[in-house]
N, C-alpha and C positions, 0 to 999 in steps of 0.2 A: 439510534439509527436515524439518518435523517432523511427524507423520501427527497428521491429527486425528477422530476420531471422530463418527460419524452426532450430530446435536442440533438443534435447535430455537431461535432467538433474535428476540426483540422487538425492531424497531429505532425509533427516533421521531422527527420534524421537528420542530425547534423555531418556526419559520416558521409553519407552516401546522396545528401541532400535529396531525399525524397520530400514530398507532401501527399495525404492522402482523407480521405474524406469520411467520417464514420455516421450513422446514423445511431442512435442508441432509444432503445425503450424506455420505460420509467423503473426506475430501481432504488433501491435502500443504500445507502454507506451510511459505517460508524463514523460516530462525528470524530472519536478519537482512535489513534490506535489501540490495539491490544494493550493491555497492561500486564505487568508480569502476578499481577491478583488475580486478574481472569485466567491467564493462560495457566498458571496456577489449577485454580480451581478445576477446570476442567480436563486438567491430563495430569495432575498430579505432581507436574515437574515444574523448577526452576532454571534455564539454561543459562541466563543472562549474567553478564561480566559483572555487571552493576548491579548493586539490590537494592530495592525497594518495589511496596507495592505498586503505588502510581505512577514508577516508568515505565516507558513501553518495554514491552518483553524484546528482547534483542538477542543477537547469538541463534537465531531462528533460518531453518532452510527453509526453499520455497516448500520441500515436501512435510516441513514440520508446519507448516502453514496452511497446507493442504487437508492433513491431519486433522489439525484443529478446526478447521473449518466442519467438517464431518462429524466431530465428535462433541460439538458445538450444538449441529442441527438434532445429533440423536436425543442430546440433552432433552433438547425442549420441543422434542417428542416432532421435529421436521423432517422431511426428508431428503438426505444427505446429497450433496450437488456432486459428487465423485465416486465413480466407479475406481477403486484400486487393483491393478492387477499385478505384481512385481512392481516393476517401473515402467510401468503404463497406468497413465490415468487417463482419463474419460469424464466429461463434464456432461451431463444429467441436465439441459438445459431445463425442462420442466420442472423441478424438482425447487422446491421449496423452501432449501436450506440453505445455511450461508456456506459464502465461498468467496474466493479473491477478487476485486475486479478487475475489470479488465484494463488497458491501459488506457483506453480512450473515456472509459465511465471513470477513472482516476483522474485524467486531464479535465476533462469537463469539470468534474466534482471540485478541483482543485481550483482552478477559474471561476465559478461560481458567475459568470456573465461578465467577466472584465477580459481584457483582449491585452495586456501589456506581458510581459514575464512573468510579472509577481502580481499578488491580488494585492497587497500592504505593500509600505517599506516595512524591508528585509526587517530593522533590529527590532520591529514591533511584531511584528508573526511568526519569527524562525530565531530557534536556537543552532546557529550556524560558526564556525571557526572563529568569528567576530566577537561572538557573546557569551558562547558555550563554555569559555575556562576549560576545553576541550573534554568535556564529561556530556553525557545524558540526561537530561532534565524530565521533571514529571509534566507529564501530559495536560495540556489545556493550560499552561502557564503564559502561552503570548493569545494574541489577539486573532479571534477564528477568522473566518472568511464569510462575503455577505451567507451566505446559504447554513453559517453555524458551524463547519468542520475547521480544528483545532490540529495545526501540526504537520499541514497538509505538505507545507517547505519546512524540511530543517527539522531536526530531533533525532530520527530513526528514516532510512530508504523504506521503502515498501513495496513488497513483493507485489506484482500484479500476474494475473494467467497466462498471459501471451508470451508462446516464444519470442525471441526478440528477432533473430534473422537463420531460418534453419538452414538455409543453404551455406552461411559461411560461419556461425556459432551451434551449429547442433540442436541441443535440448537448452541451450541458454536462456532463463527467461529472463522478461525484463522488471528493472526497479525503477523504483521514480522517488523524486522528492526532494534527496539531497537529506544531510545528515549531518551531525553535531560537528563532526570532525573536517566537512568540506566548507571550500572557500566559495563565496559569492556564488560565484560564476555557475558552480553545481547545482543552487537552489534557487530554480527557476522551473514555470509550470509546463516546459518545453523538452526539459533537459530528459534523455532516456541512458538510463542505463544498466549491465546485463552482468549477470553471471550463472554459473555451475548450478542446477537447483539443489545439488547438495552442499553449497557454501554457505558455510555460516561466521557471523564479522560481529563486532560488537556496535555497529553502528546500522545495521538493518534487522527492521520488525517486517511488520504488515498492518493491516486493519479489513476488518471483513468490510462485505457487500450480501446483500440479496435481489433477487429478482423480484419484481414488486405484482 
């Protein structure tokens, strides 16, 4: 996990061209995604197209995300950042344990203090349509970003909390990152995008967060 410091970041739609302004506390993200070893280990299951230990776990919904987030914190004896009710969740802002972040603690994280699209050139930070030979690669294999997170563009999307727009997608949350199988254009620190929280693709994982 890597701590990150109190900040501030602009996030924007390209859709509907909004901008809007987040203020954020200090909080933990994992440097890397999930791996399909960890997600392993703690739930017992394999869902990913691809195997191996070192890639990120893929084939994952947001609500399997959620999950393991929970079942993560029981692990090691924290306290679980989700209330589950059917399909209603509830986030336990006090609560100790890991959970997804949010989009704008993703954006920040992902920028790490630089202000362009990308924190690197693309074919040194991201396995992207360009480099991928169209597969999933192991985690921490290009070059992280100032702050040490590995993967942040390119590899696997990443589920974060936030619904994406409920008035005109529902319960859609949103992804970020961009993924082995998208062109350029998608793997940028800007780019937002949304689906079903029960879809599952073989080109979106997650990586946890905590509240610091």
């Amino acid at each position: 996990m890597i701590s990150i410091a109190a900040g501030q970041v602009t996030l924007s739609d390209r859709r509907t061209e909004r901008r809007w302004s987040v203020r954020l506390q200090p909080y933990d993200i994992a440097a890397i995604p999930v791996t399909q070893e960890q997600y392993a280990q703690v739930t017992g299951e394999r869902p990913s197209a691809a195997t191996g230990d070192r890639l990120p776990v893929e084939s994952v919904s947001w609500w399997d995300s959620v999950r393991f987030c929970n079942a993560l914190s029981q692990r090691e004896g924290l306290t679980p950042a989700y209330r589950l009710d059917g399909d209603q969740v509830d986030w336990n802002v006090d609560a100790d344990g890991y959970r997804l972040p949010t989009e704008a603690e993703w954006e920040y994280a992902c920028r790490a203090g630089t202000t362009g699209p990308r924190y690197g050139p693309l074919d040194e930070i991201a396995w992207y349509r360009g480099n991928s030979a169209e597969r999933v690669h192991e985690v921490g294999g290009k070059q992280p970003n100032a702050w040490g997170l590995y993967d942040m563009l390119g590899n696997v999307w990443n589920w974060c909390w936030d619904v994406y727009d409920a008035e005109v997608y529902g319960s859609y949350r949103v992804l970020r990152g961009g993924g082995w199988f998208d062109e350029q254009w998608s793997c940028r620190a800007s780019v937002r995008r949304r689906s079903h929280p029960t879809f599952t693709v073989d080109d979106v994982g997650f990586r946890v967060a905590r509240s610091a």
